[in-house]
C-alpha positions as CSV (number, residue, x, y, z in Angstrom):
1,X,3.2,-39.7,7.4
2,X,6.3,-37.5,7.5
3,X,6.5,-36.3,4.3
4,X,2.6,-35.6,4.1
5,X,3.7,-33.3,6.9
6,X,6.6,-31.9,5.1
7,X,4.9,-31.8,1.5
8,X,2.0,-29.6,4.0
9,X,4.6,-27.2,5.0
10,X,5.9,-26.8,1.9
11,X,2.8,-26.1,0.2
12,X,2.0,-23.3,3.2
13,X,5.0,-21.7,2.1
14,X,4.1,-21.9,-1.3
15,X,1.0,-20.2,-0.2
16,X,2.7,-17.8,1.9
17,X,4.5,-16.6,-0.5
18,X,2.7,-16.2,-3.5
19,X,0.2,-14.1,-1.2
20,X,2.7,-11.6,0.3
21,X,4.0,-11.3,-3.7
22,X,0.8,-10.6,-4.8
23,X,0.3,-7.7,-1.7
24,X,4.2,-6.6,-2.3
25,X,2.7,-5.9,-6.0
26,X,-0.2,-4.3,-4.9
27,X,1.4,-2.3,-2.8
28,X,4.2,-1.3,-5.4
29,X,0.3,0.0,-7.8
30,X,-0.5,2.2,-5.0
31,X,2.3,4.1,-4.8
32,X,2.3,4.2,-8.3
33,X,5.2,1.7,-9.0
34,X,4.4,-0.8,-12.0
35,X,6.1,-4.4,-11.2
36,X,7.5,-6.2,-14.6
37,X,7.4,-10.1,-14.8
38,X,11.6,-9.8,-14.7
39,X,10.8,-8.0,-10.7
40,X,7.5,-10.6,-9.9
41,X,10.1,-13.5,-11.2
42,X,12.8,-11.8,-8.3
43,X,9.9,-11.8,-5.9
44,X,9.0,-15.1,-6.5
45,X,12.7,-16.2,-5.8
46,X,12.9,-14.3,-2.0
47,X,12.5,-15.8,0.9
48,X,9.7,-15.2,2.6
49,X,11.3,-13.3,5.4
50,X,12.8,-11.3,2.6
51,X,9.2,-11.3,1.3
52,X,7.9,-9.7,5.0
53,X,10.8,-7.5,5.3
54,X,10.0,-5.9,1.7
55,X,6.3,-6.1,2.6
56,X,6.8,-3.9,6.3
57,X,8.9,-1.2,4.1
58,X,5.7,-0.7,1.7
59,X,3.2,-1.0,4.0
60,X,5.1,2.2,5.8
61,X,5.6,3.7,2.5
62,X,1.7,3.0,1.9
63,X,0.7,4.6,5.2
64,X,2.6,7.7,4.5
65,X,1.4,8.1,1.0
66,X,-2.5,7.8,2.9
67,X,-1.3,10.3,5.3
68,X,-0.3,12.8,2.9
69,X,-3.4,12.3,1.1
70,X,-5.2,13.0,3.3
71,X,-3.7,15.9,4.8
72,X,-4.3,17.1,1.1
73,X,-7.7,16.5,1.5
74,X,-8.3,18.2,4.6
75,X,-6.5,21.3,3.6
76,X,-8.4,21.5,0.5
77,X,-12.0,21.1,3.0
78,X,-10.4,23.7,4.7
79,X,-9.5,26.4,2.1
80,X,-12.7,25.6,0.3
81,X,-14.5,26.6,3.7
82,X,-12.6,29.3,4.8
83,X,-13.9,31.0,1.0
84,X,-16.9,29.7,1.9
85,X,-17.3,31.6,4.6
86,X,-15.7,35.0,2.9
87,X,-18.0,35.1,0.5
88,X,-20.7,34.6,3.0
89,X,-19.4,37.6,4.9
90,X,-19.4,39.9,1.4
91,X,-23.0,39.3,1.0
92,X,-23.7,40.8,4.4
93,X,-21.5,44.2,4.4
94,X,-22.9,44.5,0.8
């Protein structure tokens, strides 16, 4: 019964792992980072405490980046209003 338990365990870790690899890749796409099979192979080999340590510093990385874009975004909304609203005002003291 043991090593049903212990093969179980195992095999969550397995699982464990191979997910946060696959997000730690993801993550590395966002930000615009392609991962070779030589990097997925060294990611393969962490631990998985290694694996949610590397995992917490992109998912901060990927915040920021989201952050930024968006503060992008809004300033863009912004300008494009603010000539929106100038050329509005020319065609009344025309």
């Amino acid at each position: 019964m043991r090593g049903g338990k212990d093969n179980g365990t195992e095999g969550l870790k397995r699982l464990a792992t191979s997910l946060a690899v696959r997000e730690v890749i993801r993550a590395r796409v966002f930000l615009g980072t392609a991962t070779s099979e030589e990097e997925r192979e060294e990611l393969l080999g962490m631990t998985l405490s290694e694996l949610t340590q590397a995992a917490q510093a992109l998912s901060s990385a990927v915040y920021l980046r989201q952050q930024v874009e968006a503060a992008e975004h809004m300033r863009k909304l912004t300008a494009q209003q603010g000539d929106l609203q100038a050329s509005k005002k020319s065609l009344f003291t025309s």
